[in-house]
PDB file of N, H, CA, C and O in Angstrom:
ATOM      1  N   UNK A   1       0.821  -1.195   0.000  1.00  0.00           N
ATOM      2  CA  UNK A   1       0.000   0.000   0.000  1.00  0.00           C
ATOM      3  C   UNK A   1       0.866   1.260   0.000  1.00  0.00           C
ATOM      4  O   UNK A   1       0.708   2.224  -0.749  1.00  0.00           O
ATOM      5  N   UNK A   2       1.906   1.106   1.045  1.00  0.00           N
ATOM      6  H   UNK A   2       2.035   0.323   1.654  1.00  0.00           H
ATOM      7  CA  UNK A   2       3.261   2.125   0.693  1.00  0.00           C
ATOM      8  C   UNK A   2       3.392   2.631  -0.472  1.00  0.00           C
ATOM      9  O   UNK A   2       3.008   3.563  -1.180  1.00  0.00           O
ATOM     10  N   UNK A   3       4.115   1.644  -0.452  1.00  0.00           N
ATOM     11  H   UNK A   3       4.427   0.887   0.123  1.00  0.00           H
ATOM     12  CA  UNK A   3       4.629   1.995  -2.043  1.00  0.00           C
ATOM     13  C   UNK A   3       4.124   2.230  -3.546  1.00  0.00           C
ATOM     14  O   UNK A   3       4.703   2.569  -4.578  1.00  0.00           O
ATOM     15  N   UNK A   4       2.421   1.815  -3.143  1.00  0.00           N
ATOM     16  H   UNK A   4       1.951   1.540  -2.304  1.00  0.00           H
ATOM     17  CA  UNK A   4       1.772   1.965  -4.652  1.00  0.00           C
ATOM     18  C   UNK A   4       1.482   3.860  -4.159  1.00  0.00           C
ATOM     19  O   UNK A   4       1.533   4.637  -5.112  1.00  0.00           O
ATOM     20  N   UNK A   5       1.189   4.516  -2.674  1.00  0.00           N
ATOM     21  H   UNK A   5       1.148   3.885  -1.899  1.00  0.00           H
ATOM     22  CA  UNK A   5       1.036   5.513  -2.811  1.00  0.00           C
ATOM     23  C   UNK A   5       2.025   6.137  -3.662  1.00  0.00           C
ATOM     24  O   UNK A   5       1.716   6.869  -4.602  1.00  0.00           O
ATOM     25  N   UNK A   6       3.656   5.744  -3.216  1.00  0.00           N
ATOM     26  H   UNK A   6       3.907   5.149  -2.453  1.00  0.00           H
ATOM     27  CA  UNK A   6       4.486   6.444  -3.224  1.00  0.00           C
ATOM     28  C   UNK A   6       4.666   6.443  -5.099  1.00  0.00           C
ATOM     29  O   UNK A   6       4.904   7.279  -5.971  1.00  0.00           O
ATOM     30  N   UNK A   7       4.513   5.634  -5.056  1.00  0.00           N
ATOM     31  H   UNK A   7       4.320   4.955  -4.348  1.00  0.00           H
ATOM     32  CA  UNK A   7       4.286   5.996  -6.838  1.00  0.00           C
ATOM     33  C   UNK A   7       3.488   6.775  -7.375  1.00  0.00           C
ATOM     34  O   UNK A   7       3.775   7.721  -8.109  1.00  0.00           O
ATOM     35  N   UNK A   8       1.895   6.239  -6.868  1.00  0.00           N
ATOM     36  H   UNK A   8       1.662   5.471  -6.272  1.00  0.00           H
ATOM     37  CA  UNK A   8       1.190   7.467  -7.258  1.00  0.00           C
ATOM     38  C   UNK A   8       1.746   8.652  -6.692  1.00  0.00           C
ATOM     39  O   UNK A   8       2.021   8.957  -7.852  1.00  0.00           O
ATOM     40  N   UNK A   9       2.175   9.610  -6.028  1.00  0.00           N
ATOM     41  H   UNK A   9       1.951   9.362  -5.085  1.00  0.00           H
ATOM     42  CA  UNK A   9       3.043  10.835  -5.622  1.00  0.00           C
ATOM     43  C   UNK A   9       3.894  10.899  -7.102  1.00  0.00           C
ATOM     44  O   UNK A   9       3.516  11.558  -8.070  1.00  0.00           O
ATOM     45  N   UNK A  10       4.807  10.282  -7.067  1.00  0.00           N
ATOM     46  H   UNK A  10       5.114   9.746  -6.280  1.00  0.00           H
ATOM     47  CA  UNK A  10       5.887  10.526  -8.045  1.00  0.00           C
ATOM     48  C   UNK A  10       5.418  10.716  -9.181  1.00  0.00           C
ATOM     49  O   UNK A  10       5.900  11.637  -9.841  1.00  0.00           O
ATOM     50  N   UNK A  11       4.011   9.656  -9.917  1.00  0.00           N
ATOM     51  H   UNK A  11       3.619   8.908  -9.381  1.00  0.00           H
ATOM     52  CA  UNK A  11       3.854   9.726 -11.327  1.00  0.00           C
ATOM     53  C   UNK A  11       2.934  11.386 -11.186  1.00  0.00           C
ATOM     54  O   UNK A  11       3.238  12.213 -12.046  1.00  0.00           O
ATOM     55  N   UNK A  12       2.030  11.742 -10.291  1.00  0.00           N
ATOM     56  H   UNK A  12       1.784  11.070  -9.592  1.00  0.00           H
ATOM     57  CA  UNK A  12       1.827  13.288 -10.361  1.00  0.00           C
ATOM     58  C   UNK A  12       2.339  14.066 -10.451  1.00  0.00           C
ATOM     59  O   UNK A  12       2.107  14.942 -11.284  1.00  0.00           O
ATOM     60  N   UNK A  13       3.497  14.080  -9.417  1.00  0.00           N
ATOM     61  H   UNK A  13       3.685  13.368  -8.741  1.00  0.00           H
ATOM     62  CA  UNK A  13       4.582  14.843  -9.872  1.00  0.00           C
ATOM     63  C   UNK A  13       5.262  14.879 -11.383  1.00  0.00           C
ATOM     64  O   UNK A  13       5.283  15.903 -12.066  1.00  0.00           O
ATOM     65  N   UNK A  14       5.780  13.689 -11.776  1.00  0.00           N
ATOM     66  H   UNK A  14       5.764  12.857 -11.221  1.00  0.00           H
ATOM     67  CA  UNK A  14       6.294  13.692 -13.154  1.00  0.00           C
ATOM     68  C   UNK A  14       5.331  14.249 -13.992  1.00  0.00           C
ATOM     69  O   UNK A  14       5.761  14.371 -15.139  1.00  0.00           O
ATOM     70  N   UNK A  15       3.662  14.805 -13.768  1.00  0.00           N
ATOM     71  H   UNK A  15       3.313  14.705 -12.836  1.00  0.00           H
ATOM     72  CA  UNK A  15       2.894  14.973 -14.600  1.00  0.00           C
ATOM     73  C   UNK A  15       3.330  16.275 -14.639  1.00  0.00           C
ATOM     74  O   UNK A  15       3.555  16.948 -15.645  1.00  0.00           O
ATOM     75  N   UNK A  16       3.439  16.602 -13.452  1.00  0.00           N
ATOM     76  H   UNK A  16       3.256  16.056 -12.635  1.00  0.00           H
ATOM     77  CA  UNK A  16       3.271  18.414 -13.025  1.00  0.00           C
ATOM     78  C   UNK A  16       4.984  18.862 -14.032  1.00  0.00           C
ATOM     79  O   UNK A  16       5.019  19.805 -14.823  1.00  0.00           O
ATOM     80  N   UNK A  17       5.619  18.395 -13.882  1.00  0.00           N
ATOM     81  H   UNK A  17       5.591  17.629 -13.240  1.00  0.00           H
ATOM     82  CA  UNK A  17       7.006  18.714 -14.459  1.00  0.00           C
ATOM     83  C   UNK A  17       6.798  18.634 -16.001  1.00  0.00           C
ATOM     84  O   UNK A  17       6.936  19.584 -16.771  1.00  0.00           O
ATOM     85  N   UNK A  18       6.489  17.519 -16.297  1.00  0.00           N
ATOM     86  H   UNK A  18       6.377  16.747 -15.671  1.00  0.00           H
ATOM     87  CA  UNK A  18       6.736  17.096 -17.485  1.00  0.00           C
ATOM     88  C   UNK A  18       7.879  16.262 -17.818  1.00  0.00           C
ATOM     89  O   UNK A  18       8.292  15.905 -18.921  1.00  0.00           O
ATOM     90  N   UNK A  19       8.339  16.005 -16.560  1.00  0.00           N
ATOM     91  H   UNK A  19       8.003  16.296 -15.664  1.00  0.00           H
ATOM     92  CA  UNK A  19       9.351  15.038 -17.256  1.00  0.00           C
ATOM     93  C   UNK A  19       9.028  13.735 -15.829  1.00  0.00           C
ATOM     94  O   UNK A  19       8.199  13.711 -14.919  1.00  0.00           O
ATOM     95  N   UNK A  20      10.414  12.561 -16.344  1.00  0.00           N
ATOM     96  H   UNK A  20      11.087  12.581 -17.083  1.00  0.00           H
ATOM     97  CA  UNK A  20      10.306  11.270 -15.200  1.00  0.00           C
ATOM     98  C   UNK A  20      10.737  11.986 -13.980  1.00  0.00           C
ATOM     99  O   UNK A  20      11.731  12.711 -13.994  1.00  0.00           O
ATOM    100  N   UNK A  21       9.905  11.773 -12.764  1.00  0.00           N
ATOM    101  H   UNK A  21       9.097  11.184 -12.753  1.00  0.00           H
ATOM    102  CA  UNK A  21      10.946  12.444 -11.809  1.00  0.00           C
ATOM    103  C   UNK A  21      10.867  11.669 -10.617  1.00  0.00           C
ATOM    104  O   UNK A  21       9.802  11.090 -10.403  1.00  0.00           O
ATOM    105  N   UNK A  22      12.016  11.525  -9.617  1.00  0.00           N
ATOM    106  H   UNK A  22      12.881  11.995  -9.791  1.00  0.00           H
ATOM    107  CA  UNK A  22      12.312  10.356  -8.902  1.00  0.00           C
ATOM    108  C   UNK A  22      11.794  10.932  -7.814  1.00  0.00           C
ATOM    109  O   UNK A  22      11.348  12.079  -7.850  1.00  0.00           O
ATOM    110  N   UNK A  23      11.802  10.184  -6.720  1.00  0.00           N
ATOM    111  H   UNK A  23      12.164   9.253  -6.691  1.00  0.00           H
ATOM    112  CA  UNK A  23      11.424  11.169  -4.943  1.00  0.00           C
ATOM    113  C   UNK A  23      11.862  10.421  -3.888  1.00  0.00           C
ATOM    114  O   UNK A  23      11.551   9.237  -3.754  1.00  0.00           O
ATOM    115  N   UNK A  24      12.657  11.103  -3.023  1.00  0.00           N
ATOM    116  H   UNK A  24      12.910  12.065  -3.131  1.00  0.00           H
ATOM    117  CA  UNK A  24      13.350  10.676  -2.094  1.00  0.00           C
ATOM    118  C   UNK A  24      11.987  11.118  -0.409  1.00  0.00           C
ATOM    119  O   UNK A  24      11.389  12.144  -0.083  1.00  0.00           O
ATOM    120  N   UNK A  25      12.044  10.027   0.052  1.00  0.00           N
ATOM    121  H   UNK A  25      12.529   9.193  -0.212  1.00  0.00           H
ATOM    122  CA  UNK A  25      11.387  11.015   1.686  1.00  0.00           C
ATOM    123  C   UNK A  25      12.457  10.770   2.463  1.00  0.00           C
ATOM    124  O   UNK A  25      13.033   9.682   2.428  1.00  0.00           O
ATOM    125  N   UNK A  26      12.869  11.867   3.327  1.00  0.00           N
ATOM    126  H   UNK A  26      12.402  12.751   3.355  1.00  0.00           H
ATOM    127  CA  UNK A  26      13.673  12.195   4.085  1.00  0.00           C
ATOM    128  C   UNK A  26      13.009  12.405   5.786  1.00  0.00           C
ATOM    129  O   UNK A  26      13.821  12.779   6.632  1.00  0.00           O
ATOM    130  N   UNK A  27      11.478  12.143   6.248  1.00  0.00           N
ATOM    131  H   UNK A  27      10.818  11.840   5.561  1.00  0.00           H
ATOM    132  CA  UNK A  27      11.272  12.376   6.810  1.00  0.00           C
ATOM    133  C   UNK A  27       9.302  12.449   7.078  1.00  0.00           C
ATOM    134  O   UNK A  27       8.780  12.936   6.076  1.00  0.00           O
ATOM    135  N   UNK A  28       8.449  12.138   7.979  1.00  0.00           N
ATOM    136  H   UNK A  28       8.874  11.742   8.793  1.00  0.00           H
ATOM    137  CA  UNK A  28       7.594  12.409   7.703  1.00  0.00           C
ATOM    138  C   UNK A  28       6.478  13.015   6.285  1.00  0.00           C
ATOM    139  O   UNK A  28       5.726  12.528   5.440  1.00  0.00           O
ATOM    140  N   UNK A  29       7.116  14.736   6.841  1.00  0.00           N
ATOM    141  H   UNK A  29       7.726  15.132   7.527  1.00  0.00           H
ATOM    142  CA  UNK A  29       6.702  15.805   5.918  1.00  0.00           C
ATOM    143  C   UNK A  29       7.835  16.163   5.088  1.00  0.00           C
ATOM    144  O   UNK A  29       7.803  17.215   4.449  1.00  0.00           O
ATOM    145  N   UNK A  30       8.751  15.449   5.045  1.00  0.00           N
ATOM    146  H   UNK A  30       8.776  14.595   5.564  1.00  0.00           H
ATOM    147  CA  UNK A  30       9.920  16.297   4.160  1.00  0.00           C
ATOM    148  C   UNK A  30      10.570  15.102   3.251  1.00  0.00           C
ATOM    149  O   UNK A  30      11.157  14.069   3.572  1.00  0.00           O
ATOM    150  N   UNK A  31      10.276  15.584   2.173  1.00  0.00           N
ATOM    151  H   UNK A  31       9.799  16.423   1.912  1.00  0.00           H
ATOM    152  CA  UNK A  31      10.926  15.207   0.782  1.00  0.00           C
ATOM    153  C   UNK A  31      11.523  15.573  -0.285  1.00  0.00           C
ATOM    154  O   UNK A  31      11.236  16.721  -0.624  1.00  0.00           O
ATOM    155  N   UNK A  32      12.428  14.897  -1.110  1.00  0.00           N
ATOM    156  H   UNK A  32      12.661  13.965  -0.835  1.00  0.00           H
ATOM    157  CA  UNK A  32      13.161  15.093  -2.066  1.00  0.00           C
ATOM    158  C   UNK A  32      12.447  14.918  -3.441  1.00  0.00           C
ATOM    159  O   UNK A  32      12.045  13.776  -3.661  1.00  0.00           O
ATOM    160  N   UNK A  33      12.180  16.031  -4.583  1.00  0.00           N
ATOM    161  H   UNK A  33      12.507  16.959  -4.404  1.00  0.00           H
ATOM    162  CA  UNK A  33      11.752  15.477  -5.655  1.00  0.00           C
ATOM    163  C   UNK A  33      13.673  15.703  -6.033  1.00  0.00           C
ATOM    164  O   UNK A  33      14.575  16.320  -5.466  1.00  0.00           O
ATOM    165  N   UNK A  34      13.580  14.684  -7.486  1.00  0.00           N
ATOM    166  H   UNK A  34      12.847  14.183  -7.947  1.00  0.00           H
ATOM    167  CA  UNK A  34      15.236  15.020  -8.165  1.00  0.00           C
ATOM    168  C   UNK A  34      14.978  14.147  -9.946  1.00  0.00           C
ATOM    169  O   UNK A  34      14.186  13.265 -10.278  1.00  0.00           O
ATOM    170  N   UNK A  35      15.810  14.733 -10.572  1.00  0.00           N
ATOM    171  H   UNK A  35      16.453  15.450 -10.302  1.00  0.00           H
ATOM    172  CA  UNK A  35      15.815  14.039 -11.753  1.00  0.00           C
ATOM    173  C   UNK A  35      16.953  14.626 -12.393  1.00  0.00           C
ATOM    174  O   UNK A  35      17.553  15.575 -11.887  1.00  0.00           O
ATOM    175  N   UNK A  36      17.316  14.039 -13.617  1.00  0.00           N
ATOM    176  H   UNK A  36      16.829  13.268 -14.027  1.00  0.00           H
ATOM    177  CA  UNK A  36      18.856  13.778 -13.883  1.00  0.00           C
ATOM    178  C   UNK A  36      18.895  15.111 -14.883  1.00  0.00           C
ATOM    179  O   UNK A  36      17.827  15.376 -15.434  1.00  0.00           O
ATOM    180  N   UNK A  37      20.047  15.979 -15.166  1.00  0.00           N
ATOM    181  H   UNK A  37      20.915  15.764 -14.718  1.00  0.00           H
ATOM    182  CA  UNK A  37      19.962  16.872 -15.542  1.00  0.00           C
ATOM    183  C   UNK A  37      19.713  18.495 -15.358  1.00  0.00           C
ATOM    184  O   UNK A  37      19.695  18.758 -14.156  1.00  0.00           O
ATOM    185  N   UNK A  38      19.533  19.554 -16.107  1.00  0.00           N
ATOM    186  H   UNK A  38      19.548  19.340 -17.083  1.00  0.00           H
ATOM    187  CA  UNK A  38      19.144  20.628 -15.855  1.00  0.00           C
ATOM    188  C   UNK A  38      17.734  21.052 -16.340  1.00  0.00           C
ATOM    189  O   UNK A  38      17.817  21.291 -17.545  1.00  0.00           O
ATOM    190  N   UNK A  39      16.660  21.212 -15.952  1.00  0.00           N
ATOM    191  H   UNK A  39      16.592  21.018 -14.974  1.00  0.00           H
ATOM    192  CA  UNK A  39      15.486  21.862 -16.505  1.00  0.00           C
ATOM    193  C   UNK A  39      14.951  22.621 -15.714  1.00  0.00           C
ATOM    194  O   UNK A  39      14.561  22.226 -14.615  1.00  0.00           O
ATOM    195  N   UNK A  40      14.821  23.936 -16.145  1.00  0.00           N
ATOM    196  H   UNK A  40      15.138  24.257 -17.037  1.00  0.00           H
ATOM    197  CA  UNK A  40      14.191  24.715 -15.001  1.00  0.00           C
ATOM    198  C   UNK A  40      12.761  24.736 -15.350  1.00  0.00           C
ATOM    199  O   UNK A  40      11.931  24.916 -14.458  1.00  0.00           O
ATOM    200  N   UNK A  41      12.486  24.607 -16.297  1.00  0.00           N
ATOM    201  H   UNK A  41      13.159  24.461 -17.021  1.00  0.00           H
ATOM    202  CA  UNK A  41      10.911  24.921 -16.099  1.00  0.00           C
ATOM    203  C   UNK A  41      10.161  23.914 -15.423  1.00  0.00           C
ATOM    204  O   UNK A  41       9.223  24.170 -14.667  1.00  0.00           O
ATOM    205  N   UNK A  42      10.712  22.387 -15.784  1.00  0.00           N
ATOM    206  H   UNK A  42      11.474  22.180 -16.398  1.00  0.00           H
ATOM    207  CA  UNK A  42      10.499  21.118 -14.438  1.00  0.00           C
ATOM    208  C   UNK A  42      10.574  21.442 -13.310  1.00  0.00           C
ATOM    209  O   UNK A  42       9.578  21.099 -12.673  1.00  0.00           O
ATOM    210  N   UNK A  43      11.583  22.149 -12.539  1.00  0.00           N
ATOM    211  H   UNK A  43      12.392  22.427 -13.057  1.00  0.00           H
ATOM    212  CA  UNK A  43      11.843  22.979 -11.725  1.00  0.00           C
ATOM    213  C   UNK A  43      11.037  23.501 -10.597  1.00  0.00           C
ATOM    214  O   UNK A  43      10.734  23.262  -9.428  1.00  0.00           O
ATOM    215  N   UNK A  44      10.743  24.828 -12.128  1.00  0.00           N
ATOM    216  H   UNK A  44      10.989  25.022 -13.077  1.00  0.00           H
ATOM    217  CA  UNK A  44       9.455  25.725 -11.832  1.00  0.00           C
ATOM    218  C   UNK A  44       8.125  25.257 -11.122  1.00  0.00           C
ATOM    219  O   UNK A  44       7.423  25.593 -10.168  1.00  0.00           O
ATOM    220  N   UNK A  45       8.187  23.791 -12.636  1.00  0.00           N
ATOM    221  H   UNK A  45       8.757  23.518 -13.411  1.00  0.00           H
ATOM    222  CA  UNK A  45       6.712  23.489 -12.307  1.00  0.00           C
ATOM    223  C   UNK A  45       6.305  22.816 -10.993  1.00  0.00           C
ATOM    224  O   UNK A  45       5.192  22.881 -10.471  1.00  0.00           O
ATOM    225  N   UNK A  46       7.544  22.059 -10.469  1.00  0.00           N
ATOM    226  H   UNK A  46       8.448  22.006 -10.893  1.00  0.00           H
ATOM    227  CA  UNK A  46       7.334  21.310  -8.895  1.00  0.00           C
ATOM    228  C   UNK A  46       7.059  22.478  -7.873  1.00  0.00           C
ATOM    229  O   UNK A  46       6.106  22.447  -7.094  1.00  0.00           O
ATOM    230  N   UNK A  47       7.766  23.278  -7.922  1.00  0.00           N
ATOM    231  H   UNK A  47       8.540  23.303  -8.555  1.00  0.00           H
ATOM    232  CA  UNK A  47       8.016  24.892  -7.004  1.00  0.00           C
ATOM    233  C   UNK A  47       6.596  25.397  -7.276  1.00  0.00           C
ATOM    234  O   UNK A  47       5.749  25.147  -6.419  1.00  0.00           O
ATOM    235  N   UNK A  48       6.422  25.730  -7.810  1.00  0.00           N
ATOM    236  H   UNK A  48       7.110  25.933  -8.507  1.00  0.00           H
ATOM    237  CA  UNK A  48       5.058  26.647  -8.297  1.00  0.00           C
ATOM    238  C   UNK A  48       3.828  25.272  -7.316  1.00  0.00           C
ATOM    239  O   UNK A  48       3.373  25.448  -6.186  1.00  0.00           O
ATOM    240  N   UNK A  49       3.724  24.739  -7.697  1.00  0.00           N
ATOM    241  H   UNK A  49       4.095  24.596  -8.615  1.00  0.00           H
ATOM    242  CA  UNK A  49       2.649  23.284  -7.811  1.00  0.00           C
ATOM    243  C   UNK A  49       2.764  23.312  -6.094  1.00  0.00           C
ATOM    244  O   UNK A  49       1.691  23.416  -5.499  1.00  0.00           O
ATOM    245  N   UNK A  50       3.738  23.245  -5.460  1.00  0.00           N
ATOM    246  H   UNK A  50       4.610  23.161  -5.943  1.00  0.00           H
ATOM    247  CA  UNK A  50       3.566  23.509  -3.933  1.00  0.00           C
ATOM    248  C   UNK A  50       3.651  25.054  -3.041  1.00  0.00           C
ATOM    249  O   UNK A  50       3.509  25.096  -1.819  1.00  0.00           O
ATOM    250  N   UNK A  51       3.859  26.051  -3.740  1.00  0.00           N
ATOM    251  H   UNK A  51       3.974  26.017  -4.733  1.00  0.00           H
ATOM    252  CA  UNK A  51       3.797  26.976  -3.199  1.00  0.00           C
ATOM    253  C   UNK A  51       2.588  27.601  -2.336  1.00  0.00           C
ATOM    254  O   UNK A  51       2.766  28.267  -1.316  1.00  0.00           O
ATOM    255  N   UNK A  52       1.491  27.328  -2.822  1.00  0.00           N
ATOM    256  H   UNK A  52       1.347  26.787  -3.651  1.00  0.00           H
ATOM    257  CA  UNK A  52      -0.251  27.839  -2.226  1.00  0.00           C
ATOM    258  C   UNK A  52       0.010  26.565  -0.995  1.00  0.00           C
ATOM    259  O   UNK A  52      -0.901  26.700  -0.178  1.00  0.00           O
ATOM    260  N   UNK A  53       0.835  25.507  -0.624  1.00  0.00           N
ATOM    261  H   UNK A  53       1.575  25.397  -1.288  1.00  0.00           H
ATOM    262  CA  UNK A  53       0.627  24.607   0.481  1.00  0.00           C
ATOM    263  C   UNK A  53       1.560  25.167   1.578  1.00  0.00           C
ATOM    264  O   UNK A  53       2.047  24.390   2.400  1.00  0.00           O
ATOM    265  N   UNK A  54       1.728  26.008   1.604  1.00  0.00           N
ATOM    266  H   UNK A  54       1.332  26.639   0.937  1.00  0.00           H
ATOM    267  CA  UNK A  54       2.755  26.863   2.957  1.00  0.00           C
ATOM    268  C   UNK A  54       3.712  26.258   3.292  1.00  0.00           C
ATOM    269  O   UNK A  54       4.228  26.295   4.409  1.00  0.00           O
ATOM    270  N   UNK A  55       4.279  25.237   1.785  1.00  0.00           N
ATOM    271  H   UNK A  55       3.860  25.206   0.878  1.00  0.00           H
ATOM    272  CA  UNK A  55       5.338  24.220   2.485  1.00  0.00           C
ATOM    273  C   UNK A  55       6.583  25.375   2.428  1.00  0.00           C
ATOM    274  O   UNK A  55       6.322  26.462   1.912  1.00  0.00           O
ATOM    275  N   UNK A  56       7.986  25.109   2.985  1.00  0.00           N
ATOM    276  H   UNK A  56       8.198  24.226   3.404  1.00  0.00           H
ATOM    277  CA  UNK A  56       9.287  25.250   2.457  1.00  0.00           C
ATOM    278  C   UNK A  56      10.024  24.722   2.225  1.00  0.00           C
ATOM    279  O   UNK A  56      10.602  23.823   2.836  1.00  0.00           O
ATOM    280  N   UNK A  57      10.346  25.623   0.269  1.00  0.00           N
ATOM    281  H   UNK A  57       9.877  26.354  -0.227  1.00  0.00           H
ATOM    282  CA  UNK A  57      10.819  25.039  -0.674  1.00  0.00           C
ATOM    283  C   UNK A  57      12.173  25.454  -1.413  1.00  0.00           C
ATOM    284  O   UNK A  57      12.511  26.633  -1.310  1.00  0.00           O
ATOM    285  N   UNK A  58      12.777  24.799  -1.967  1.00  0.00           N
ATOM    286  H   UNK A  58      12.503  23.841  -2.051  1.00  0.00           H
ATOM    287  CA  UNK A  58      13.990  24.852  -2.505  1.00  0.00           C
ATOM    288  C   UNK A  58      14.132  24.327  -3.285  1.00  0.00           C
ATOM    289  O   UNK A  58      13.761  23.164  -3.130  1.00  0.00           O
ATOM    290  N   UNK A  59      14.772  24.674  -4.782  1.00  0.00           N
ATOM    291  H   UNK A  59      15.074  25.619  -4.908  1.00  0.00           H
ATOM    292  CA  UNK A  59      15.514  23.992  -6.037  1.00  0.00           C
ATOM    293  C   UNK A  59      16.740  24.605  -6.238  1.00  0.00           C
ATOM    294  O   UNK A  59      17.128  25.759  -6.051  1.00  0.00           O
ATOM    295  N   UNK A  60      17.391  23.370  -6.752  1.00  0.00           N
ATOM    296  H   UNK A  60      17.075  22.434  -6.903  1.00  0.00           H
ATOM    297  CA  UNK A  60      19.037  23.868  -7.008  1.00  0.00           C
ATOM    298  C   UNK A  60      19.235  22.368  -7.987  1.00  0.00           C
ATOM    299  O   UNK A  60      18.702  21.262  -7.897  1.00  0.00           O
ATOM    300  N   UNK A  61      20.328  22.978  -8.997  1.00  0.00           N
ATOM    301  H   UNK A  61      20.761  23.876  -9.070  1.00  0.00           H
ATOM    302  CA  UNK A  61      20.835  22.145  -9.942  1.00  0.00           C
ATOM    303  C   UNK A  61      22.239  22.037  -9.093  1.00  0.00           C
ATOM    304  O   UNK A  61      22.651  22.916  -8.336  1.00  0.00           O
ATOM    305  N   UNK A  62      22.882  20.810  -9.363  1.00  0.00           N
ATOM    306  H   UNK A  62      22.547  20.096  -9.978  1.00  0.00           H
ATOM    307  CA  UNK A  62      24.563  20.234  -8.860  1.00  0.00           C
ATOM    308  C   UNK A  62      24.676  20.013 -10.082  1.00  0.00           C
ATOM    309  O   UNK A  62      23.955  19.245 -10.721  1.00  0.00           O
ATOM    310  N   UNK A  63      25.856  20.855 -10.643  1.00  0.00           N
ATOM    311  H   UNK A  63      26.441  21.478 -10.125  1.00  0.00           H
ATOM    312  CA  UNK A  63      26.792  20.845 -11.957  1.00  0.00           C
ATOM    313  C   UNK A  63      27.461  19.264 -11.750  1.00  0.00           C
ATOM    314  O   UNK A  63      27.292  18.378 -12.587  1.00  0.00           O
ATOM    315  N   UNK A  64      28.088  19.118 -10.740  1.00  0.00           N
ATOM    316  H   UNK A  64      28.225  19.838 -10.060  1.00  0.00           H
ATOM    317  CA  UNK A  64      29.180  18.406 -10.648  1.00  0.00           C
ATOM    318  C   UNK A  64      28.366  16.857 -10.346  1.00  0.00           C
ATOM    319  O   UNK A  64      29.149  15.967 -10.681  1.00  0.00           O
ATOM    320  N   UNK A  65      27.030  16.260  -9.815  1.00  0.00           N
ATOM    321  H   UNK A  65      26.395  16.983  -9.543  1.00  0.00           H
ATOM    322  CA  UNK A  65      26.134  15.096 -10.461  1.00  0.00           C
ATOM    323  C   UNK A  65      25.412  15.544 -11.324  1.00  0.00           C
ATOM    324  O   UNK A  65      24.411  14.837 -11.437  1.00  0.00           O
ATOM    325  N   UNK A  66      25.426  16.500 -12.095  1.00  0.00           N
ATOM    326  H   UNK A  66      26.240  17.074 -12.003  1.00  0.00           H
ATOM    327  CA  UNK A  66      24.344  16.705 -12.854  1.00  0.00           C
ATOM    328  C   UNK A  66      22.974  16.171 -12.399  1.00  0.00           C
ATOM    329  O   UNK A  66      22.542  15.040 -12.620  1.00  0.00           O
ATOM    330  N   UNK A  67      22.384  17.118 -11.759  1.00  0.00           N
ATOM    331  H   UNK A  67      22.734  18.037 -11.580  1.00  0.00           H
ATOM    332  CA  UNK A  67      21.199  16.356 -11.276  1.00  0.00           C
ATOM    333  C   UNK A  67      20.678  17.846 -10.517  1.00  0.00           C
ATOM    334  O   UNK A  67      21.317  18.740  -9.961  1.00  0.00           O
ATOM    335  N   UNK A  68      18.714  17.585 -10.868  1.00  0.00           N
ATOM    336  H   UNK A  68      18.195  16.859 -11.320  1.00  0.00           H
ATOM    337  CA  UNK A  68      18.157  19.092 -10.592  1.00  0.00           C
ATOM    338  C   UNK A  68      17.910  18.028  -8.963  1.00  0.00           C
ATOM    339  O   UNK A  68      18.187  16.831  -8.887  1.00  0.00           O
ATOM    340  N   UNK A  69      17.413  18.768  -7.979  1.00  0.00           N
ATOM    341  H   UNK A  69      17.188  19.740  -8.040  1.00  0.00           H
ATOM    342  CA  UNK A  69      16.713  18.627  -6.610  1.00  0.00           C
ATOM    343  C   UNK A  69      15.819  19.861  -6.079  1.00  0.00           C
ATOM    344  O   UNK A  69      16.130  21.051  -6.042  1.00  0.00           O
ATOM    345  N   UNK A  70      14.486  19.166  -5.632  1.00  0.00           N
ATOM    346  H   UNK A  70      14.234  18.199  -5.662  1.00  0.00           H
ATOM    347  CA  UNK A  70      13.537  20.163  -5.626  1.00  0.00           C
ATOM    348  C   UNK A  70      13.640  20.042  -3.741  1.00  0.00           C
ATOM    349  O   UNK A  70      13.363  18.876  -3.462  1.00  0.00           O
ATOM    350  N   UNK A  71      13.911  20.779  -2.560  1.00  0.00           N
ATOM    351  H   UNK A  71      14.136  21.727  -2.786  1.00  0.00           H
ATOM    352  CA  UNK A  71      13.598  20.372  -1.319  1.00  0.00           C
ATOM    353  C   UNK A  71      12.135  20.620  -1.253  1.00  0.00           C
ATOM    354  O   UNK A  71      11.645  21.350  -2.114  1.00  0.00           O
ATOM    355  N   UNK A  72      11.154  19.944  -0.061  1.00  0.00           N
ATOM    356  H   UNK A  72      11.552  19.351   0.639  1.00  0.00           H
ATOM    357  CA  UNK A  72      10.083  20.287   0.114  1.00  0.00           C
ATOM    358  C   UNK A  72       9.923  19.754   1.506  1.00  0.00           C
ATOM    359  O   UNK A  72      10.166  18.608   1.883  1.00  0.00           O
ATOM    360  N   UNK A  73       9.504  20.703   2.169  1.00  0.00           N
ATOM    361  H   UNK A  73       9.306  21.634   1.863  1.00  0.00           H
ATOM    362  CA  UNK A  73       8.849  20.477   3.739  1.00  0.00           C
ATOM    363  C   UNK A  73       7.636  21.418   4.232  1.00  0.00           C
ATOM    364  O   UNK A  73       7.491  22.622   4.444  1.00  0.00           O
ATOM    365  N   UNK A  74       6.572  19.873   4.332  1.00  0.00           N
ATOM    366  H   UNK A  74       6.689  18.895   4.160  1.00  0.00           H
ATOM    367  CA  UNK A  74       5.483  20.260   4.711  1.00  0.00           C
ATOM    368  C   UNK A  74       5.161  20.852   5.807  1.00  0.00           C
ATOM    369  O   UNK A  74       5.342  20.237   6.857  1.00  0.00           O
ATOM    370  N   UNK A  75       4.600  22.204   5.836  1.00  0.00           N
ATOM    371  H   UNK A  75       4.453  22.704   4.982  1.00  0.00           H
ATOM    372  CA  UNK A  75       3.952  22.490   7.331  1.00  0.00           C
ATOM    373  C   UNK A  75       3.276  21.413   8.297  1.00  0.00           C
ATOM    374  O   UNK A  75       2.830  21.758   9.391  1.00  0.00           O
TER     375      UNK A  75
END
């Protein structure tokens, strides 16, 4: 049951982006979206898509894994 949520999460997410995107939980309310590469408007679209939820959020690209990471922690 876990894990079929946790998919459903991820494949919404990948909807909201537009691209495949992976997800790490780090915690209760706090999770990792990430996917390989640079796209900001994927980015955007995770950032934007939680902003009206009073979570705090963060994106940053790592040059050096090449790899975008979206932070997110739920109120």
């Amino acid at each position: 049951m876990k894990t079929q949520r946790i998919n459903q999460v991820k494949q919404m997410i990948s909807t909201v982006a537009g691209i495949n995107v992976d997800m790490s939980i780090r915690d209760t309310k706090a999770f990792t979206f990430h996917f390989e590469g640079q796209n900001a408007k994927a980015m955007n679209n995770i950032i934007n898509f939680f902003k009206s939820s009073n979570a705090m959020i963060e994106g940053l690209y790592d040059q050096e894994i090449d790899s975008t990471m979206i932070f997110v922690d739920v109120a």
